[in-house]
VEXPAVO-151776 format. One record per residue (C-alpha): x, z, y. Coordinates in steps of 0.2 Angstrom, whole numbers, padded with zeros to 4 digits, always signed. Example, Ala and Ser with C-alpha at 12.3 -4.5 7.8 and 13.67 -1.06 7.14 Angstrom:
BEGIN
+0062+0039-0022/+0068+0036-0005/
//
This chain:
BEGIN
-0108+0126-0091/-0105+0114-0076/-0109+0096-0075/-0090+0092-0073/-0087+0104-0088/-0100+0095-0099/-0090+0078-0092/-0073+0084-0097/-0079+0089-0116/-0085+0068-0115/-0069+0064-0110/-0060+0074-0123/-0069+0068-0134/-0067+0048-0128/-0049+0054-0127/-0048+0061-0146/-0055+0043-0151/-0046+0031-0141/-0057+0025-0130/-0044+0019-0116/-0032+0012-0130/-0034-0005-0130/-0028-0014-0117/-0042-0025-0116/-0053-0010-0110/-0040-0005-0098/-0040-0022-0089/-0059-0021-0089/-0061-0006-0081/-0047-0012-0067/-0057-0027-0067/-0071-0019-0062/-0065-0008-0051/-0059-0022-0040/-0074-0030-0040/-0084-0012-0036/-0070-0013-0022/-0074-0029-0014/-0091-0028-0017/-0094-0012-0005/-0080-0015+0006/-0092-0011+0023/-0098+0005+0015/-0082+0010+0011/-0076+0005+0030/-0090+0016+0036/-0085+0030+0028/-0066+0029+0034/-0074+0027+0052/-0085+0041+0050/-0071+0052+0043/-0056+0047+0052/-0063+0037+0068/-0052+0024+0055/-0054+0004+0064/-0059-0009+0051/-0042-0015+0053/-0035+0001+0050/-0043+0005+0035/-0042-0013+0027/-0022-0013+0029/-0018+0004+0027/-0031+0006+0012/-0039-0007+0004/-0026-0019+0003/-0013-0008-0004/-0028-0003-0018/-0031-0023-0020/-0013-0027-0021/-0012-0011-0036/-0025-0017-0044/-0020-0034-0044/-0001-0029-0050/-0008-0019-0064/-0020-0031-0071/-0007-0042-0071/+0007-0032-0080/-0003-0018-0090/+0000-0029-0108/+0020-0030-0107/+0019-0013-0101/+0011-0007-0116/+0021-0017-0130/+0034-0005-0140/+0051-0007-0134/+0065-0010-0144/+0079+0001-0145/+0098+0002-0150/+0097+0014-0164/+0114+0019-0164/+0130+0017-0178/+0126+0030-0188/+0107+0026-0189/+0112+0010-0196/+0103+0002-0205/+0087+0005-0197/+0079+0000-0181/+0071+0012-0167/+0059+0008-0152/+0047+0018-0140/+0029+0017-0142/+0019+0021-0126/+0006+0031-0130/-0008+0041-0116/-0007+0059-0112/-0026+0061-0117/-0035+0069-0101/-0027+0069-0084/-0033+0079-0068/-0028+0070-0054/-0033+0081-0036/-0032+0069-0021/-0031+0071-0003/-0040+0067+0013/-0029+0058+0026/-0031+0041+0016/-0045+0046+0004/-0048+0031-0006/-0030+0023-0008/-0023+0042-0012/-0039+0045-0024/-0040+0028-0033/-0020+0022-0031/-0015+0038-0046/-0032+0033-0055/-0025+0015-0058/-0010+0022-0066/-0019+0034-0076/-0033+0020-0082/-0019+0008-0085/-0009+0019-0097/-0024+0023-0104/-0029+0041-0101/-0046+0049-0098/-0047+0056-0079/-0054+0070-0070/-0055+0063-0054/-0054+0079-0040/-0062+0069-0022/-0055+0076-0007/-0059+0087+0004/-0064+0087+0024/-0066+0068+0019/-0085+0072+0012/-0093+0052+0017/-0078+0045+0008/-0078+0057-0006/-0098+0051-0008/-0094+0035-0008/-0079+0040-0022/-0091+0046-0033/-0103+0032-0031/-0090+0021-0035/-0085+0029-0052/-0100+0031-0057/-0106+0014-0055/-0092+0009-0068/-0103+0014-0078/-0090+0019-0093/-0100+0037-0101/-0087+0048-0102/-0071+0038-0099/-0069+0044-0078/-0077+0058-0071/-0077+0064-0050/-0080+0080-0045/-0078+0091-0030/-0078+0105-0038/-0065+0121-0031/-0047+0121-0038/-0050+0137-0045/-0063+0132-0055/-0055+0114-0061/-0038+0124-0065/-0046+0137-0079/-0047+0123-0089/-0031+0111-0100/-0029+0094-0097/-0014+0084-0104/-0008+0081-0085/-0009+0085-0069/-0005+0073-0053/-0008+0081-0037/-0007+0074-0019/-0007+0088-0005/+0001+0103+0006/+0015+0112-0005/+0004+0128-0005/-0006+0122-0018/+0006+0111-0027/+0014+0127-0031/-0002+0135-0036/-0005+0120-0047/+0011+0120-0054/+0010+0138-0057/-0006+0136-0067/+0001+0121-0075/+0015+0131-0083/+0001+0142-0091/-0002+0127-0104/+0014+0119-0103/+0007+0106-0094/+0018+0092-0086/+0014+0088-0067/+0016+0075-0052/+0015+0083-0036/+0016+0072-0021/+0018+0084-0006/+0026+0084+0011/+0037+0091+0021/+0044+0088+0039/+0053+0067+0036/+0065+0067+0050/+0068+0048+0061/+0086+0048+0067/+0091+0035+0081/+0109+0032+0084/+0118+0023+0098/+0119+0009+0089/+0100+0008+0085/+0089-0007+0094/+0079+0005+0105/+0065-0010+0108/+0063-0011+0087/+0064+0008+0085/+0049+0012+0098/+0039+0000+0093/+0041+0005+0075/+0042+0022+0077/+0025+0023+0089/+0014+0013+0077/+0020+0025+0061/+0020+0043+0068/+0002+0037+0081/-0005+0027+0065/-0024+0037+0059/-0017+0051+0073/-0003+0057+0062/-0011+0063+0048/+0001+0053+0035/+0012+0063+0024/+0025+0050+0029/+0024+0050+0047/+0041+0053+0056/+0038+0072+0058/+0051+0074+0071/+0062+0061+0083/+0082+0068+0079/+0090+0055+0093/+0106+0053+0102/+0106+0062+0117/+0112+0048+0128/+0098+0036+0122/+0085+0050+0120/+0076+0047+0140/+0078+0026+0134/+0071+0030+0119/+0058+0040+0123/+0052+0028+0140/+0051+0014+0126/+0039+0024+0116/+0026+0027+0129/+0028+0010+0136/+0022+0006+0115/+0010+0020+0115/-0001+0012+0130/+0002-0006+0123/-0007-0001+0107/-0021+0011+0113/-0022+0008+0131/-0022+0019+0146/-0033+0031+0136/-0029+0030+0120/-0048+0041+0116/-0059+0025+0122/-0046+0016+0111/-0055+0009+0096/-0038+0011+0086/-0035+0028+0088/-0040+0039+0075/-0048+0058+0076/-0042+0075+0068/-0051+0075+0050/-0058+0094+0054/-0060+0108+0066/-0047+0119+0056/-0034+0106+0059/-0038+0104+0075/-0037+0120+0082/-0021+0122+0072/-0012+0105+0080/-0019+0110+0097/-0009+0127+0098/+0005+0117+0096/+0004+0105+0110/+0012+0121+0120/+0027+0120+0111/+0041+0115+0123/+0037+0102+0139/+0027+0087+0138/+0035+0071+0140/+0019+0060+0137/+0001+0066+0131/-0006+0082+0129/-0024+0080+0130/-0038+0083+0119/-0057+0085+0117/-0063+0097+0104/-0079+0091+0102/-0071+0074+0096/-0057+0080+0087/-0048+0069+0099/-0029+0073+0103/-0019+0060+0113/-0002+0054+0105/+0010+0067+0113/+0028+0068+0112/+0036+0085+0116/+0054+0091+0122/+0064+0106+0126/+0062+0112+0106/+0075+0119+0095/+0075+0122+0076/+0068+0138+0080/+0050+0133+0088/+0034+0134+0081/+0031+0117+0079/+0048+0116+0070/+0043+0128+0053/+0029+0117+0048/+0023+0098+0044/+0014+0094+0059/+0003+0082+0051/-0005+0075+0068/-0001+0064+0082/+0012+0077+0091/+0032+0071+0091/+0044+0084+0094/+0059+0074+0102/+0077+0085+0096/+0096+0077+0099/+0112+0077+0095/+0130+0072+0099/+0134+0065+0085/+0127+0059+0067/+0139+0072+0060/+0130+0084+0068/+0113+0078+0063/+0119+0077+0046/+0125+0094+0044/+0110+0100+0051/+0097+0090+0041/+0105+0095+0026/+0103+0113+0029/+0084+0111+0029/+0072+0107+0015/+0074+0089+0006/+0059+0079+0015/+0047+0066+0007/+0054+0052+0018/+0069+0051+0030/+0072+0037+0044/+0086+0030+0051/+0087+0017+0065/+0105+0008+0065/+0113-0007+0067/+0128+0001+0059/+0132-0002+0040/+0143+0013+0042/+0132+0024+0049/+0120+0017+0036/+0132+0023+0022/+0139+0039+0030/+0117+0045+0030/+0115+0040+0011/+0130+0048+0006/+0126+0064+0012/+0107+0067+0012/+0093+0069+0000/+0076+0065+0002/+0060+0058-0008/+0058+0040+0001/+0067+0031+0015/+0066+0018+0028/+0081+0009+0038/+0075+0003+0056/+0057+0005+0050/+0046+0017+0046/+0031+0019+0033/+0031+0003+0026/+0041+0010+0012/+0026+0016+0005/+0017+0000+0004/+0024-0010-0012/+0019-0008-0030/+0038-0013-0033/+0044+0003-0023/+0041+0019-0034/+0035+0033-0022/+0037+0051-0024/+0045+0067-0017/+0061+0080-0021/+0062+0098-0021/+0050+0105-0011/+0043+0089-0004/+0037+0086-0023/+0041+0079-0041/+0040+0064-0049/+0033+0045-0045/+0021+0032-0043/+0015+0016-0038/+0012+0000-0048/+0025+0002-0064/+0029+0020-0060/+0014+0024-0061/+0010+0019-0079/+0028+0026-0084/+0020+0044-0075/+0003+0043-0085/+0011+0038-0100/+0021+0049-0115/+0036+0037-0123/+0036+0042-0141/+0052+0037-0149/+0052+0031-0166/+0066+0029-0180/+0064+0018-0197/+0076+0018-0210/+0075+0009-0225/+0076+0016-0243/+0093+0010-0245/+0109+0014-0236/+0128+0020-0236/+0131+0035-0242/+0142+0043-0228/+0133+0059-0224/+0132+0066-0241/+0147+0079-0250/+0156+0080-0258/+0168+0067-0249/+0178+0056-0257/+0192+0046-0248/+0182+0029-0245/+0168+0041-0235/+0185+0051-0228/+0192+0036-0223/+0174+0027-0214/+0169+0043-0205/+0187+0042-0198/+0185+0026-0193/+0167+0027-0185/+0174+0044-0174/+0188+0036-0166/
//
């Protein structure tokens, strides 16, 4: 038996007991865990250099303070999130009373991935802690300095039994139950979790991806949309699950547009953005290789270069594409922008709606009605209007996908709500009015009339 296995007996047994129950331990361990944060913040900015060529700053706002900001929330609201609620029990369950008691699943697997290894590993572990489950943490990985330091960190929490990390294979981590699953990665293997899920009945999170589209209209502020758009599809070279995949502008803006973006593009990294020390590397040579063949895909507006032995590809944008192009049938997942248009927002609504629902959708506008006529019509997991990414950065914002972009949702109460089974609860006392029971006489007749109007 592995060491992880002989872990996960532990934390079925801590689970069994109730070792995460009281709140008071939940907020310790979150405690704790800040402190454990704060405490080895330069290793932890190491790591994301080493990995991702990450910038301190970089890592700080795009990691750290969103995991500082979770904590903190959670800290705060983890006692009124786990009182019993108070229901309405309804007319015919009077008189009696009726509320939901929050109550942990028991174990939880929760699989993480590498593009933001630490906010996407520990942000799902908060949420399991504060609802007070048991965890099986699976580190991510490509990201293997951050996943060291991952481990490190849940080891010096120094809870026997309670939180657990591993690397082991998915194939092996899946042969076993757990109460739930919450998975962030490609939608290959969220399906194979899902799949092996079912096996046990086992209810699931997956947080997956997809290809989020960025419409511009006429009536968008070309300056604002650049600018915004450049700094989240170029932010850690792409690699966010997030990141406008594709640029879907009018065409009688899309040469404005476009000039605006490069203009941003050398105002953040410079003439070449590779000496830049705030543009980030491909996490592998398997990703590489895969973004690089796409770099041929249609006619380069700006970009284009790269340097294997860095991982290093330039932020690219790319035109003369069609729905049909390579680059088109999958998440790009790295700093390359396919640049399509249209004639009008009709259009692109008829079109976007016939692909697959994304994990986020953006739209730059200054029109309320285009604004409207884009809600209406199209689903997806997350949205920004005239921004992009920053959707993802509040614990007051649930995040999650739909359809093939994934299934459910966290982030700060969402989270808990995710980790947490609701058990409902109806108390009667031993008296009552004896409605229900034949054989009817006309006072009961008359009353259950009156109740069914």
């Amino acid at each position: 038996m592995s060491d992880w296995q002989n872990q996960l007996q532990e934390l079925r047994r801590n689970a069994t007991s109730g070792t995460l129950k009281p709140v008071k331990t939940r907020r310790q361990i979150l405690k704790k865990l800040l402190v454990l944060l704060h405490d080895n913040k330069q290793q932890i900015l190491n790591a994301l250099a080493a990995d991702l060529h990450k910038s301190e700053e970089e890592a700080l706002t795009c990691e750290l303070a969103l995991l500082y900001s979770s904590l903190r929330y959670a800290i705060r609201h983890v006692k009124s999130w786990a009182r019993p609620k108070l229901l309405n029990p309804g007319t015919f369950n009077l008189p009696g009373i009726a509320w939901q008691s929050p109550e942990p699943y028991g174990v939880v697997l929760i699989g993480a991935t590498w593009n933001y290894p630490f906010l996407l590993s520990l942000d799902p572990l908060i949420g399991a802690i504060s609802a007070g489950n048991c965890a099986v943490l699976r580190v991510p990985d490509y990201a293997t300095h951050s996943s060291a330091v991952i481990k490190e960190l849940i080891d010096r929490l120094e809870m026997p039994g309670v939180i657990t990390a591993t690397s082991a294979p998915w194939d092996e981590l899946l042969k076993e139950k757990y109460d739930y699953v919450f998975f962030t990665g490609g939608t290959v293997m969220g399906r194979k979790i899902m799949m092996k899920a079912a096996e046990n009945l086992t209810p699931v999170t997956l947080e997956l991806g997809g290809k989020s589209p960025c419409i511009v209209t006429e009536e968008a502020d070309l300056d604002v949309a650049a600018k915004r758009i450049a700094w989240g599809k170029f932010l850690n070279a792409g690699q966010t699950c997030v990141a406008p995949d594709f640029l879907y502008v009018h065409s009688a803006i899309k040469d404005k547009l476009t000039a605006k973006i490069r203009l941003y593009i050398k105002q953040f990294y410079g003439e070449n953005p590779q000496e830049s020390g705030n543009f980030g590397r491909i996490i592998s040579d398997y990703h590489f290789e895969r973004l690089s063949k796409l770099i041929s895909t249609g006619r380069l507006i700006c970009g284009g270069e790269w340097d294997k032995n860095e991982r290093y590809i330039a932020p690219t944008m790319i035109d003369m594409v069609d729905w049909e192009s390579p680059i088109m049938q999958e998440e790009i997942f790295g700093p390359i922008l396919p640049v399509l248009t249209f004639d009008s927002l009709e259009e692109a609504i008829v079109i976007l709606k016939s692909k697959p629902k994304p994990l986020a959708a953006y739209l730059f506008s200054k029109s309320a009605n285009e604004e409207s006529k884009f809600l209406r019509a199209c689903s997806f997991g997350n949205m920004a209007i005239n921004d992009t990414i920053m959707q993802l950065a509040s614990a007051t914002i649930p995040f999650g996908g739909v359809g093939a972009s994934g299934t459910g949702a966290y982030h700060g109460r969402w989270s808990f709500d995710t980790f947490t089974h609701y058990r409902s609860i109806l108390k009667k006392p031993l008296w009552e009015l004896p409605l229900r029971y034949p054989p009817f006489n006309a006072i009961q007749k008359l009353l259950i009339r009156l109740v069914c109007r």
